[in-house]
C-alpha positions in Angstrom: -5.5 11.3 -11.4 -5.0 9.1 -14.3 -8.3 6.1 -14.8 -5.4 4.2 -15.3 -3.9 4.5 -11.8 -7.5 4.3 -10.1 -8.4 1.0 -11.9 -5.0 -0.2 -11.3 -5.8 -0.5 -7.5 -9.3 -1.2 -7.8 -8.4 -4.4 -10.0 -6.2 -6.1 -6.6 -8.5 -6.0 -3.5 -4.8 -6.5 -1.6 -3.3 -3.6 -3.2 -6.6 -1.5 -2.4 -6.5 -2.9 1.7 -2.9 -2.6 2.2 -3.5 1.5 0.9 -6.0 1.9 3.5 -4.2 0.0 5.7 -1.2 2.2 5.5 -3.6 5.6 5.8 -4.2 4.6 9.2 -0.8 2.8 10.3 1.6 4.9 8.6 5.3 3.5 9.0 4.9 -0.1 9.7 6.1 -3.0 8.4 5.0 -6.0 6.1 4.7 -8.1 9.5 2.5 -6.1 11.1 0.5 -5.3 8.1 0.2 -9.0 7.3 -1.0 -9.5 11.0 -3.8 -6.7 10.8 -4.9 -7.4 7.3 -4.7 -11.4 8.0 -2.5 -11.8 4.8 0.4 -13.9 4.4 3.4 -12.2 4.9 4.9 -13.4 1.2 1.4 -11.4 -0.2 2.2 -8.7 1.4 5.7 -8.1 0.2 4.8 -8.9 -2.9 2.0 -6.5 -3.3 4.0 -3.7 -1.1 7.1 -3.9 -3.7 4.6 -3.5 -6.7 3.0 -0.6 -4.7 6.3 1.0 -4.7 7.5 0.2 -8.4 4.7 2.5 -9.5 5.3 5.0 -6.2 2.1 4.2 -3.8 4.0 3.7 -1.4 7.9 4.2 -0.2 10.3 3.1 2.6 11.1 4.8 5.3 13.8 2.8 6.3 15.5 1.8 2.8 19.0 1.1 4.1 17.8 -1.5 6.5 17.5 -5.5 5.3 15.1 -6.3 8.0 11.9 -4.1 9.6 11.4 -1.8 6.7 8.8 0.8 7.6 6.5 2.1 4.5 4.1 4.8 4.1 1.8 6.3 1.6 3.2 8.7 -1.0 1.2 12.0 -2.2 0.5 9.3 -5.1 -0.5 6.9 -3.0 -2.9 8.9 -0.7 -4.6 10.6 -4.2 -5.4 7.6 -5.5 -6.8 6.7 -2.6 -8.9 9.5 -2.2 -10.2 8.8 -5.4 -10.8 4.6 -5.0 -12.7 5.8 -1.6 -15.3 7.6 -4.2 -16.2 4.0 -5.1 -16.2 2.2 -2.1 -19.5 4.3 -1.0 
C-alpha cells in the first residue's frame, strides 16, 4: 500500500467515515449512508464517486439510476486496514 493512497484518505475525514462505514454496511446506498453518518446526501455522493474514481469503492448495482448499492473493493478494505493503524 502506497503512502500515497493512505494519506489520500486520511486528508478527508468523510472519505475515511464513509470507508468504515461501508466495512460494516456493505451494499447500501448514499441515502442510508448519509442517514447513519449524518451527512448531507450531496457529500456523500460526492465523496462516494471520488471513492470510486480511484477504486475504494464500486457499485453493486451500476445499471440502475436510482438506489445504487456500493461496497468496499480489496483496495478499499487495504487501505483501510492500514488508516485503522492510525486511528489507535
Amino acid at each position: 500500500m502506497e503512502i500515497d493512497e493512505i494519506n489520500f484518505i486520511l486528508r478527508g475525514s468523510r472519505r475515511r467515515k464513509i470507508l468504515k462505514k461501508l466495512e460494516n454496511i456493505s451494499g447500501k446506498n448514499i441515502s442510508y449512508i448519509s442517514k447513519e453518518l449524518k451527512l448531507s446526501i450531496t457529500n456523500v455522493s460526492k465523496t462516494i464517486k471520488e471513492l470510486e474514481k480511484n477504486n475504494y469503492v464500486i457499485c453493486e448495482n451500476p445499471k440502475k439510476y436510482h438506489y445504487k448499492m456500493y461496497k468496499l473493493t480489496k483496495k478499499g478494505k487495504s487501505v483501510l486496514f492500514e488508516i485503522k493503524k492510525f486511528d489507535d
